[in-house]
C-alpha positions as CSV (number, residue, x, y, z in Angstrom):
1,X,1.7,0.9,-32.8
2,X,-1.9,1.4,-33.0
3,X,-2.0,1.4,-36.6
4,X,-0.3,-2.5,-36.2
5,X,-2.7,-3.5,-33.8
6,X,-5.4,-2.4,-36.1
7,X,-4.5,-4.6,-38.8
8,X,-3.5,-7.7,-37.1
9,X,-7.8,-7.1,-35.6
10,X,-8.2,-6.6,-39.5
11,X,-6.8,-9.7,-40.3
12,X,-8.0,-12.5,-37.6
13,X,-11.6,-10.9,-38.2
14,X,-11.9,-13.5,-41.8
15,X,-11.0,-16.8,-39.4
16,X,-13.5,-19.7,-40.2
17,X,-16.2,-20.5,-36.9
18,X,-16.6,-24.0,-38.1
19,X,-12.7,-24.9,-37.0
20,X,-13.1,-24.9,-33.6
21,X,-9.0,-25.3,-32.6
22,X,-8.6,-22.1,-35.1
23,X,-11.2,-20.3,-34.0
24,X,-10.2,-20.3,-30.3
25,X,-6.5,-19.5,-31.4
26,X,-7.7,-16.8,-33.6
27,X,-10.5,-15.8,-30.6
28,X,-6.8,-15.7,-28.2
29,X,-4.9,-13.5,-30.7
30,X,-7.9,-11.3,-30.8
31,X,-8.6,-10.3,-27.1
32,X,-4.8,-10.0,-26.3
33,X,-4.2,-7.5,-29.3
34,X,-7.9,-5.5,-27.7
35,X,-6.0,-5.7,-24.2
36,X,-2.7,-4.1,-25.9
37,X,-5.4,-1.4,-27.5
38,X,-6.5,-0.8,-23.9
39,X,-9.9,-1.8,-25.0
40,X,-10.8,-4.5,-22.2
41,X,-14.4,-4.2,-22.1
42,X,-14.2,-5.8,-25.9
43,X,-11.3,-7.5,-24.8
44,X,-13.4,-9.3,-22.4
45,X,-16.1,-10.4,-24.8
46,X,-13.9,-11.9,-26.9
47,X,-12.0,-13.8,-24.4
48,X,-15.5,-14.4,-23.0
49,X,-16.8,-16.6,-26.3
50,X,-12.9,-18.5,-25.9
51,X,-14.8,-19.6,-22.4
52,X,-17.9,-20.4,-24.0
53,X,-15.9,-23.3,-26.6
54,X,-15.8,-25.6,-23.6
55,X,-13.0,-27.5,-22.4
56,X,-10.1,-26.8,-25.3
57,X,-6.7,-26.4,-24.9
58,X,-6.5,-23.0,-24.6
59,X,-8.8,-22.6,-21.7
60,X,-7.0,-21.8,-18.8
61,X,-5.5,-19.3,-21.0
62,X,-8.4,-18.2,-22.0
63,X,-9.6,-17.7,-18.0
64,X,-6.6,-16.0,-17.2
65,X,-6.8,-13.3,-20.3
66,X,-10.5,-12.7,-19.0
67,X,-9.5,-12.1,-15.5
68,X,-7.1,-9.9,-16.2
69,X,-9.2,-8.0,-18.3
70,X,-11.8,-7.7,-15.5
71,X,-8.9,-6.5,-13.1
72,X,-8.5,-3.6,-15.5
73,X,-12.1,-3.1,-15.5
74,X,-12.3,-3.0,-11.8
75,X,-14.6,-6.0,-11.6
76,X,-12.2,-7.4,-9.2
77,X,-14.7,-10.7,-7.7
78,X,-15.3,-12.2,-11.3
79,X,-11.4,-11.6,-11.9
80,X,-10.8,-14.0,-9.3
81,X,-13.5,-16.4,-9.9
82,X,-11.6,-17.1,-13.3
83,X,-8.1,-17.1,-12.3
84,X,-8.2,-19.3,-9.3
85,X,-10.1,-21.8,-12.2
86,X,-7.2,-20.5,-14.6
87,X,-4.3,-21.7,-11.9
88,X,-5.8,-24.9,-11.4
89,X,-5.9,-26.3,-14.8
90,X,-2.4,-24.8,-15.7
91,X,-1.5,-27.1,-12.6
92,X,-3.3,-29.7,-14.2
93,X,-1.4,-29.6,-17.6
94,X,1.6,-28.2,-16.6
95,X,1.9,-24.9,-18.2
96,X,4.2,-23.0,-16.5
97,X,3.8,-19.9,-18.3
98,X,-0.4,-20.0,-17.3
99,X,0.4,-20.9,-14.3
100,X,2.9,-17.7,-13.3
101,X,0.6,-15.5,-14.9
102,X,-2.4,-16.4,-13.8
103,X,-0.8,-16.6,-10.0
104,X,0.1,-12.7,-10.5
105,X,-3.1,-11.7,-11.9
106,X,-4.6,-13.3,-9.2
107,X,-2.6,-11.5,-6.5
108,X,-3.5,-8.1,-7.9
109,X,-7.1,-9.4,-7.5
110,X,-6.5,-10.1,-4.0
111,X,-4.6,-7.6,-3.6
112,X,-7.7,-5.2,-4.8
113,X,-10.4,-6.9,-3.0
114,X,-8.3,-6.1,0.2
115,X,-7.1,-9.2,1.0
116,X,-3.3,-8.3,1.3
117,X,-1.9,-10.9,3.6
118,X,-2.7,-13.5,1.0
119,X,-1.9,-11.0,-1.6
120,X,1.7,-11.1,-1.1
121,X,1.9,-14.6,0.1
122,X,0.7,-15.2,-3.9
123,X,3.2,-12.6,-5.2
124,X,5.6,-14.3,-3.4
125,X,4.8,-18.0,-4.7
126,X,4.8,-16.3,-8.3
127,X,8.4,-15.1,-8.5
128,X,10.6,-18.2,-8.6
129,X,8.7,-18.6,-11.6
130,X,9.4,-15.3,-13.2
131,X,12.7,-15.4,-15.4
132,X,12.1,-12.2,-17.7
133,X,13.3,-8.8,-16.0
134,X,10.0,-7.2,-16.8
135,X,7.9,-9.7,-15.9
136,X,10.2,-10.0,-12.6
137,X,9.6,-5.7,-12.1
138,X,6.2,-6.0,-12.4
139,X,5.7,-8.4,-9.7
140,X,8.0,-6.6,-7.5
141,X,6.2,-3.8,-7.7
142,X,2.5,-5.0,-6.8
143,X,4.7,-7.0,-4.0
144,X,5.9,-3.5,-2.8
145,X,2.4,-1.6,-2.5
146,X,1.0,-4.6,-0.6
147,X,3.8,-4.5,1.7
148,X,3.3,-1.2,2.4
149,X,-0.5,-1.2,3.0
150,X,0.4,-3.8,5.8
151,X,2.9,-1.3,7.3
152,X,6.0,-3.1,6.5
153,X,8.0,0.1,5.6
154,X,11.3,-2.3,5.2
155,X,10.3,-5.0,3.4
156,X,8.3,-2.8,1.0
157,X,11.1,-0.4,0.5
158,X,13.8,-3.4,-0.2
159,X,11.3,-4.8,-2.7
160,X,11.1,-1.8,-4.9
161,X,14.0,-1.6,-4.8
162,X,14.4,-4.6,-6.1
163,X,11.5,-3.6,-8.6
164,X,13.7,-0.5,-9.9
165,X,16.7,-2.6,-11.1
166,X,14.4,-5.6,-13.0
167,X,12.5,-2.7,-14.4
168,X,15.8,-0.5,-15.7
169,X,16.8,-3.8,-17.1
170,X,13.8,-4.5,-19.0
171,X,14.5,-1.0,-20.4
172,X,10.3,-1.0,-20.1
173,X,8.8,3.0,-19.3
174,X,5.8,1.7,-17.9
175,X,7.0,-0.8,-14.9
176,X,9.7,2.0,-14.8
177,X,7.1,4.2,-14.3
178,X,5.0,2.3,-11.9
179,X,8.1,1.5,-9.6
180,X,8.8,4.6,-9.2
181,X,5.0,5.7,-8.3
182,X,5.0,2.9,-5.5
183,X,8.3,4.3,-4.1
184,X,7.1,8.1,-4.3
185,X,3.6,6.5,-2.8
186,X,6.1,4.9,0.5
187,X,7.9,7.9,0.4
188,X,5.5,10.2,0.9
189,X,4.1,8.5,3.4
190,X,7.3,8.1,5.5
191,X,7.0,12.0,4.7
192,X,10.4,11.6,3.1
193,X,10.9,15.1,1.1
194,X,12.1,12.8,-2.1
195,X,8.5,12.1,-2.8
196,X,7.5,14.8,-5.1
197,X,10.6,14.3,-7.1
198,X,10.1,10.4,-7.5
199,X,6.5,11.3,-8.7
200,X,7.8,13.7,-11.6
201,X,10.2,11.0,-12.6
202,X,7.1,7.9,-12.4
203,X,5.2,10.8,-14.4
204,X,8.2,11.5,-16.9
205,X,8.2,7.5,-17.9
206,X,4.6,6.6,-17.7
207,X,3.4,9.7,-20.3
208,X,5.8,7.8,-22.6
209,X,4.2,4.5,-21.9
210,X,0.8,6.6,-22.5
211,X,-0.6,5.2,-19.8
212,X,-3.8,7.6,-18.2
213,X,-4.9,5.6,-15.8
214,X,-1.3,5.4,-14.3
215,X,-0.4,8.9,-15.0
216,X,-4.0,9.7,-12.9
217,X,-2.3,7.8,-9.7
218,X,1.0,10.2,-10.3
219,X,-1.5,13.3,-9.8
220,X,-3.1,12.1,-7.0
221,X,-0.1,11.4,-4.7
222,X,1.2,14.9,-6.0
223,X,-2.4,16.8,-4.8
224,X,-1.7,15.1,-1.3
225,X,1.3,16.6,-1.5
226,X,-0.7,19.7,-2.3
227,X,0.4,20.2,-6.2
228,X,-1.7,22.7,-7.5
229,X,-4.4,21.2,-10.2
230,X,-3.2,17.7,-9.9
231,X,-6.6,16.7,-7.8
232,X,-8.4,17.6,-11.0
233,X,-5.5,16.1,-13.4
234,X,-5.8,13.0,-11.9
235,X,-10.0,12.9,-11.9
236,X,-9.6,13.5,-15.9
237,X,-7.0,10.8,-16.6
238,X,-9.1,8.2,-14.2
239,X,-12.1,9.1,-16.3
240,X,-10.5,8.6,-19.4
241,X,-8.9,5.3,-18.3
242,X,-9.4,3.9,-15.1
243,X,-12.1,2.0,-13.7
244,X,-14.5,2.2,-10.2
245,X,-12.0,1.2,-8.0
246,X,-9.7,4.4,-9.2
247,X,-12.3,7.2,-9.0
248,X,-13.7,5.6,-5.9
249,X,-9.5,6.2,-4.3
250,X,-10.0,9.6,-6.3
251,X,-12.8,10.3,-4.1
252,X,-11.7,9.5,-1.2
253,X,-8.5,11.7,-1.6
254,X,-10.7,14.5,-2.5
255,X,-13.2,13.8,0.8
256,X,-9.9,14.3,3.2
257,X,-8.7,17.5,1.0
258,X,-11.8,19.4,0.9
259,X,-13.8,17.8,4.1
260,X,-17.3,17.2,1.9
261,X,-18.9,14.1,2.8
262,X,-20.7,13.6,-0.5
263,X,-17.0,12.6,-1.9
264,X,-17.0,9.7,0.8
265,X,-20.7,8.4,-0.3
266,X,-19.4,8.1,-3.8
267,X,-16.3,7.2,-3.1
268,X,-18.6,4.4,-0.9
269,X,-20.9,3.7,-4.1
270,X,-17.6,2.7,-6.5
271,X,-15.7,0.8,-4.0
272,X,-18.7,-1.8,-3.7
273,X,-19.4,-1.9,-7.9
274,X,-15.4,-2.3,-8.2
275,X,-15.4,-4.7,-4.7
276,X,-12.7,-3.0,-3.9
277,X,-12.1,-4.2,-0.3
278,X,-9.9,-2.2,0.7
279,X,-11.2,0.9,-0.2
280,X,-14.8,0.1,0.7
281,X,-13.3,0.1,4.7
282,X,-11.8,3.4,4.2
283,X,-15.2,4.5,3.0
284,X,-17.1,3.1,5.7
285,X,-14.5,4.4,7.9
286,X,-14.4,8.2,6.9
287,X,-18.1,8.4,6.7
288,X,-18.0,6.6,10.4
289,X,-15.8,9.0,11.6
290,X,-18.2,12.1,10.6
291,X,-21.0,10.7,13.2
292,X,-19.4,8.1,14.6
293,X,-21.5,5.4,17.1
294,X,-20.4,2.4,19.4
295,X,-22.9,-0.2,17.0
296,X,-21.5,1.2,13.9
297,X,-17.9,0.6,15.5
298,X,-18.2,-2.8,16.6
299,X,-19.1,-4.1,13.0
300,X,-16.5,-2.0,11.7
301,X,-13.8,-3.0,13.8
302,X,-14.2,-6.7,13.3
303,X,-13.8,-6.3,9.5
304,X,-10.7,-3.6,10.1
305,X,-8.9,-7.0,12.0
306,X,-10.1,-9.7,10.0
307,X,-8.4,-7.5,6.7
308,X,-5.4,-6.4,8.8
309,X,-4.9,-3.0,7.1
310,X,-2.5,-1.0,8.5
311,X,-4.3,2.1,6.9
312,X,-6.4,2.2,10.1
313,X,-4.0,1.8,13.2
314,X,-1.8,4.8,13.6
315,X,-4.2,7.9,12.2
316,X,-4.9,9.3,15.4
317,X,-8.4,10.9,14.0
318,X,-9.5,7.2,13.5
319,X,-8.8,6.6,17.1
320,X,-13.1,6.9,17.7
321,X,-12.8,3.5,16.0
322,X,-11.1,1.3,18.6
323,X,-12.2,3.2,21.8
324,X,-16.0,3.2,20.6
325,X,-15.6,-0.6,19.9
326,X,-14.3,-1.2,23.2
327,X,-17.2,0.4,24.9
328,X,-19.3,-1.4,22.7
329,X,-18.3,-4.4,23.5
330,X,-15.3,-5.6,20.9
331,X,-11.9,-5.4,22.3
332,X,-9.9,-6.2,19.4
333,X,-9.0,-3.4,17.9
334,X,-8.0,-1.3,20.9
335,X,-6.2,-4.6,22.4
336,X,-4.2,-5.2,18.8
337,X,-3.0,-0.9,19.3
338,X,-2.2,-1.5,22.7
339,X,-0.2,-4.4,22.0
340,X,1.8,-2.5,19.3
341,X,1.2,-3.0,15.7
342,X,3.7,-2.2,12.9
343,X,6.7,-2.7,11.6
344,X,8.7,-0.6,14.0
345,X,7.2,-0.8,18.0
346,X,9.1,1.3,20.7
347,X,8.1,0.8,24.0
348,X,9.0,3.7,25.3
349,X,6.8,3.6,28.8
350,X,7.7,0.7,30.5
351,X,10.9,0.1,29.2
352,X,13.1,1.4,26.0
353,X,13.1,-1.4,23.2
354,X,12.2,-1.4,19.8
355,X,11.3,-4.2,17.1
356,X,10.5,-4.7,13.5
357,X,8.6,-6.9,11.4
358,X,12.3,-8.9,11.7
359,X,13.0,-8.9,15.1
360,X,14.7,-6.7,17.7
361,X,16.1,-3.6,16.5
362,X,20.2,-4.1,16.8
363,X,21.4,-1.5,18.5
364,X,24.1,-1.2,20.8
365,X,22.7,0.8,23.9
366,X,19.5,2.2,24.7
367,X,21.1,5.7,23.7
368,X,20.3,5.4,20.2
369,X,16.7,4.4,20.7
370,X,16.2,7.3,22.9
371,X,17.7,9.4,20.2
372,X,15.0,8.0,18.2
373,X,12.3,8.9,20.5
374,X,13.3,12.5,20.8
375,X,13.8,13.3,17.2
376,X,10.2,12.0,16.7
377,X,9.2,13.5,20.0
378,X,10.6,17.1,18.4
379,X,10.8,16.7,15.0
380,X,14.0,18.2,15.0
381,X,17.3,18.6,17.1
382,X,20.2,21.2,16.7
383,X,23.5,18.3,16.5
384,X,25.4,20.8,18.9
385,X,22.6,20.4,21.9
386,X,21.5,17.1,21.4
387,X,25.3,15.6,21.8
388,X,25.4,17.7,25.0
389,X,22.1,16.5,26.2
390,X,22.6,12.8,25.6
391,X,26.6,12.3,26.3
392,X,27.0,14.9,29.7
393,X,30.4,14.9,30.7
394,X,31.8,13.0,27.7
395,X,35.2,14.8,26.0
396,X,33.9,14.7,22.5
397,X,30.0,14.2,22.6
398,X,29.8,15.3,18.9
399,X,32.3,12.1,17.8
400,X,29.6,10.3,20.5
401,X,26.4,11.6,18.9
402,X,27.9,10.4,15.1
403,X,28.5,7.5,16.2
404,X,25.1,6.7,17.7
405,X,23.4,8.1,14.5
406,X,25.6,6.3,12.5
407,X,24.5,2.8,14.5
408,X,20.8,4.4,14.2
409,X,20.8,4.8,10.6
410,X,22.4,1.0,10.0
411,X,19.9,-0.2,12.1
412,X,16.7,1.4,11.1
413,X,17.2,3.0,7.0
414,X,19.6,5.7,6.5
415,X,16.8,7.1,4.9
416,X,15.2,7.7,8.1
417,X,17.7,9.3,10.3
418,X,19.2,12.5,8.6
419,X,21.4,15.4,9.3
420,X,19.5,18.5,7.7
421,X,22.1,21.3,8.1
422,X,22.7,21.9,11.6
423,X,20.0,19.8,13.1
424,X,19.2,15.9,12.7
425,X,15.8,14.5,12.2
426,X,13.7,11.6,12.1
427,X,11.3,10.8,9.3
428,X,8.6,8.9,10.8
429,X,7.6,6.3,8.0
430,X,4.0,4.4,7.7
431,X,3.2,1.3,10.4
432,X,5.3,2.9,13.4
433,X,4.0,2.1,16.8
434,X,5.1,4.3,20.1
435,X,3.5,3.4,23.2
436,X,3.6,7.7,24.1
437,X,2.4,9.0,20.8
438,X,-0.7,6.1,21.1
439,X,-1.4,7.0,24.6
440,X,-1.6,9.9,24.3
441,X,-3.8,9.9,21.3
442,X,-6.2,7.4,22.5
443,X,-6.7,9.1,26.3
444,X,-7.3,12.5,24.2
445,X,-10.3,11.1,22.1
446,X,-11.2,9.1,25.1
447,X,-12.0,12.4,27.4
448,X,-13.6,13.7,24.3
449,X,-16.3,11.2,23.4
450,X,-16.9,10.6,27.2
451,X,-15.8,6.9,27.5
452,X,-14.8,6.3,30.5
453,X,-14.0,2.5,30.8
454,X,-12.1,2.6,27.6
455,X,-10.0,6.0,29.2
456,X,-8.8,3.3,32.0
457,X,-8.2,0.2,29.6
458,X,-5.3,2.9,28.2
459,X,-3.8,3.8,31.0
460,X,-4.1,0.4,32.5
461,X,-2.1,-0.8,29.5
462,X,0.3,2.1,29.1
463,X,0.8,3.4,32.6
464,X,3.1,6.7,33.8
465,X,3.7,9.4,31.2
466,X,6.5,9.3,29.0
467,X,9.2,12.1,29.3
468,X,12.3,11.2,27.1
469,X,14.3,13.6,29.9
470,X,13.7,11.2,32.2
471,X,15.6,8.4,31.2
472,X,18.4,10.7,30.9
473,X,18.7,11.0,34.2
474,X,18.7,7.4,35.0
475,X,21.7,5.6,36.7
């Protein structure tokens, strides 16, 4: 293949400058067979002197190859700056092709610089216009890890789904492989114990796609899963062929393993050359979170809203963020976790119900929600004394306890809700929100850092202390 690509370079090197239509055809064929050599720095250039010819047919091609060279360069602003110039003369002259492509490349810019929401709204707008299976997977698949980073667990799952079959179809080993990195990413997340397995299959596909900096994201989500040597596998691969917005993720996954600050300050450095949005806040916020301050908090917290990630709501050690912020002066953030955010909110204080990002949760009786809530409460259950404890008196509270799992697991994912030999469990997936687990979280770092009026905007908001006993009691 590279041998191919070599040639055709070979050939379109002898084109004539003075023809200025051949020239830019010629200039087209030459950065697209670069890109394919994974050589987007050249690749860039080229398509860089197709800008340069002015206003020829081939520009808004020529803008759209350029920004999604830049993407792979992690130069994520400039990317944009061309393709939103790309999608609006593709409007202009009607090329559908330019226009789908530059839409997508312009999501995974978006997508990149943090701004997710609009991210998927793009990705979205892009797929009626996507016919080919690949083309289709590929789509899905950035669609998928946006969804997730906002903390919809179900629509993100669905889509990759989704992303699985267009990819198997296309018969295609690297949006195989990145599907299945996405799902292993949600997975592991959700702490679902399918995760590592889905990584060695995404790592299977994408080492025959001979794809590093891909193969470099496999290795990271294995060292959080604490795979011996894949920290340092995945820092090699990223060096050979990712960009500053991958070593700067690298970094921070290496800050959280090993607790060294200097990891953050990099990872800090990278994020702002790459402008990686995104993980410029985590960052900020890890390095906050080693002396945090109520200033430093109330700037921080207005950019955690305004980009909506769901990275920051529900890890209890980032809980200095919204209470320091509060004291300080911005209520936002603190307001926006007392409110419930996520795709799956159980108030479980006040009263028992539960909703997700598409409505009310359908279940037939509070009994299964407070199933729910005890599974996650103890992590486990042995089947035998749970039916006892939740159906007293009943003839067959086994039969009763299937049945409410059963109407759980339609509900919710029956990847969530699991029988594990003797005892059932409850995964509890990315972007959950339960009134007791925040409570209790909050009022803990409260008493910790001292902050007294913040300690009484919590229990003001949540009052009482859940017991899941309780309610078992009730008439």
């Amino acid at each position: 293949m590279r041998g191919e690509l070599d040639r055709g370079l070979a050939v379109l090197e002898g084109f004539p400058e003075e023809d200025p239509a051949l020239l830019a055809e010629a200039l087209l064929a030459q950065g697209t067979l670069l890109g394919l050599k994974g050589a987007h720095g050249e690749a860039e250039d080229v398509f860089s002197q197709g800008v340069a010819l002015g206003e020829t047919p081939l520009r808004a091609r020529f803008l759209t190859s350029r920004g999604a060279a830049r993407i792979r360069l992690g130069r994520y602003r400039e990317a944009a700056e061309d393709l939103e110039e790309a999608l609006f003369l593709s409007r202009k002259e009607r090329l559908k092709e330019v226009e789908a492509l530059a839409l997508h490349n312009l999501a995974i810019a978006r997508h990149h610089l943090g701004e997710l929401a609009e991210a998927v709204r793009l990705y979205r707008e892009v797929l009626p216009l996507k016919t080919a299976p690949l083309s289709r997977a590929y789509t899905l698949l950035s669609l998928g890890e946006a969804l997730s980073y906002l903390g919809r667990f179900l629509e993100a799952k669905r889509t990759l789904f989704r992303a699985r079959e267009e990819a198997w179809a296309s018969g295609d080993y690297r949006a195989m492989g990145y599907t299945l990195l996405n799902l292993a990413d949600l997975y592991r997340e959700a702490g679902l114990p399918e995760a590592e397995g889905l990584y060695r299959e995404a790592e299977a596909h994408l080492e025959k796609a001979h794809d590093p900096y891909a193969l470099g994201l496999v290795h990271l989500g294995l060292a959080r899963l604490g795979a011996k040597g894949s920290l340092e596998r995945a820092r090699a691969l990223f060096q050979e062929g990712g960009s500053p917005g991958e070593l700067a993720e690298w970094h921070l996954v290496a800050g959280r393993l090993c607790g060294r600050p200097e990891h953050f300050e990099e990872a800090l450095r990278l994020a702002e050359k790459a402008g990686a949005g995104r993980l410029l806040l985590l960052a900020r916020l890890e390095l906050f979170l080693k002396a945090p301050s109520p200033g430093e908090a109330k700037a921080l917290a207005r950019e955690v809203l305004k980009a909506g990630f769901q990275d920051f709501w529900l890890w209890e050690r980032a809980f200095p963020l919204p209470l320091l912020a509060f004291e300080a002066g911005e209520e936002g953030l603190l307001e926006a976790l007392l409110a419930g955010v996520g795709w799956l909110r159980a108030r479980s204080l006040k009263a028992l119900e539960a909703r997700t990002e598409e409505g009310p949760l359908p279940l037939p009786s509070r009994k299964e929600l407070l199933l729910l809530l005890l599974l996650w409460r103890r992590k486990a259950l042995e089947a035998e004394a749970l039916a006892r404890l939740l159906f007293p008196g009943s003839k067959n509270p086994k039969k009763r306890l299937q049945v409410a799992v059963h109407h759980l697991r339609e509900a919710l994912d029956p990847d969530l809700v699991r029988l594990e030999g003797e005892a059932y469990r409850a995964y509890l997936p990315p972007g959950v929100w339960w009134d007791a687990r925040v409570k209790e979280g909050l009022l803990r770092w409260a008493r910790r850092l001292s902050l007294p009026q913040a300690q009484a905007r919590v229990e003001e908001a949540l009052p009482g202390r859940f017991s899941p006993q309780a309610y078992l009691t009730d008439p």
